[in-house]
C-alpha positions in Angstrom: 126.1 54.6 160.6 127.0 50.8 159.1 123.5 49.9 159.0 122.9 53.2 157.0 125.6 52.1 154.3 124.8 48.9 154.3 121.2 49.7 153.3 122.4 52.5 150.7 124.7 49.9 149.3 122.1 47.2 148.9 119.9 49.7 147.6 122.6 50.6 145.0 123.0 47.0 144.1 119.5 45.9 143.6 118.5 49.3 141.2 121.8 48.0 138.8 120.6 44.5 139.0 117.2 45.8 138.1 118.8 47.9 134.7 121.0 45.1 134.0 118.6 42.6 133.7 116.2 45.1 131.7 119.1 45.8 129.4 119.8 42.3 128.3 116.1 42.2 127.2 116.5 45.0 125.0 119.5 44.6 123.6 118.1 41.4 122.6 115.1 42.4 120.8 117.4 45.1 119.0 119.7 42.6 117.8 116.4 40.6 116.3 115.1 43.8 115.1 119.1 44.6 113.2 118.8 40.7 112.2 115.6 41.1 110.6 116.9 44.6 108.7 119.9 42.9 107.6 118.0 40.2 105.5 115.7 42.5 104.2 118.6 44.2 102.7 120.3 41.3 101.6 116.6 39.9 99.7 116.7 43.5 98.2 120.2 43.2 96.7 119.3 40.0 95.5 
């Protein structure tokens, strides 16, 4: 029964590692990608 949990738990653990580590990637490029929006605005108001 432990050796069951423990395995669930790991399992659990390494899939949210996986999508935390994914998500920092793409959060990333969307803050570029907001950056990049922003200054075309601000050359437009210009």
């Amino acid at each position: 029964m432990f050796n069951r949990i423990a395995s669930l738990l790991t399992i659990c653990l390494l899939l949210i590692s996986v999508v935390w580590l994914n998500g920092c990637n793409t959060v990333e490029g969307a803050g570029k990608d907001i950056e990049r929006g922003g200054e075309h605005l601000q050359d437009a108001a210009d």
